[in-house]
N, C-alpha and C positions, 0 to 999 in steps of 0.2 A: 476510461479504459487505458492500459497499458500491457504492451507487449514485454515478454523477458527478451534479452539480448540473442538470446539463441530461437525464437519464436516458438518454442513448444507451450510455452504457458502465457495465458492472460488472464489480467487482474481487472476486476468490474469493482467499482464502487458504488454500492444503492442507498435510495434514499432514506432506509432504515439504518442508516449506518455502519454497515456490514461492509466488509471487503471478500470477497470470494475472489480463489481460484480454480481455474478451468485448468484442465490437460484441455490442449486444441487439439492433439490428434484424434483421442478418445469421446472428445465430446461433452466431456463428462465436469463436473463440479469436485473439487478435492479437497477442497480446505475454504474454510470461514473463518475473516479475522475478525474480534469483536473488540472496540477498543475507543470507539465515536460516540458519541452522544447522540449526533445531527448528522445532512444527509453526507457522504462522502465524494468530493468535488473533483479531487488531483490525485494523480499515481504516478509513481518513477521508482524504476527498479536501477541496481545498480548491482549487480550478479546474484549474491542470494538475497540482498537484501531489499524488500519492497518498502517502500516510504509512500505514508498515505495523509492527505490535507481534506480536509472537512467543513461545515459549514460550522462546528462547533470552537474555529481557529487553532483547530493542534494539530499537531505533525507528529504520527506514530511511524516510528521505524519499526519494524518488523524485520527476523530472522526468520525467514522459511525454511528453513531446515531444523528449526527449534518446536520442542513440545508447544501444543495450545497456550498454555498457562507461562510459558519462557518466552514466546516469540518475540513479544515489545521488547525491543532492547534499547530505546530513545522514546523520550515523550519528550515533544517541543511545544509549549505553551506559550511563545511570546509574543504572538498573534494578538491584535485586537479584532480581525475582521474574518469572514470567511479564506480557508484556501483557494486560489483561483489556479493557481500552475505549481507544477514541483520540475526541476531538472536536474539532474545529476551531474557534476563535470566529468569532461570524459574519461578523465584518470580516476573516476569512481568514490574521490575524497570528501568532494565538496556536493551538497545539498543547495 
C-alpha cells in the first residue's frame, strides 16, 4: 500500500495484479490499474504519478489523471526478479 502525498488517496496492490485506488475519505474504490501479470508487491507515488513493481519484475508508471487505456506512461522491464520496494526522490525525478 501507498499513501498520496496529500493522504486523500491510497493505492493497494493485490495479488491478481491489480492496482486499485481508494478516495480515503469516501471509503470508496475509484480506479483499477491493469498492467501486471503477477501479484503487485511495491507502490510510490510521486504527485500524480503512481509507480507500481510486481512479482512479474516491471515497473509500470502510471498517470492518474490519464484515461484507463493512456495511463501507463513508462514500462520498466529490466528486472530479473520480483519488485520488493519502489522510492521516489524527493525532488520527484528519480524512481
Amino acid at each position: 500500500v501507498a499513501w498520496s502525498a496529500d493522504g486523500a488517496y491510497l493505492a493497494v496492490g493485490t495479488s491478481d495484479a491489480k492496482v486499485q485506488i481508494w478516495d480515503a475519505g469516501r471509503a470508496k474504490q475509484i480506479r483499477e490499474l491493469v498492467g501486471h501479470t503477477n501479484r503487485v508487491s511495491s507502490l510510490a507515488w510521486s504527485g500524480t504519478i503512481l509507480s507500481s513493481g510486481g512479482r512479474d519484475s516491471v515497473i509500470c508508471c502510471w498517470d492518474v489523471r490519464k484515461r484507463r487505456d493512456e495511463a501507463c506512461v513508462a514500462r520498466l522491464t529490466a528486472h530479473e526478479q520480483e519488485i520488493c520496494g519502489l522510492k521516489w526522490s524527493p525532488c520527484g525525478q528519480q524512481l
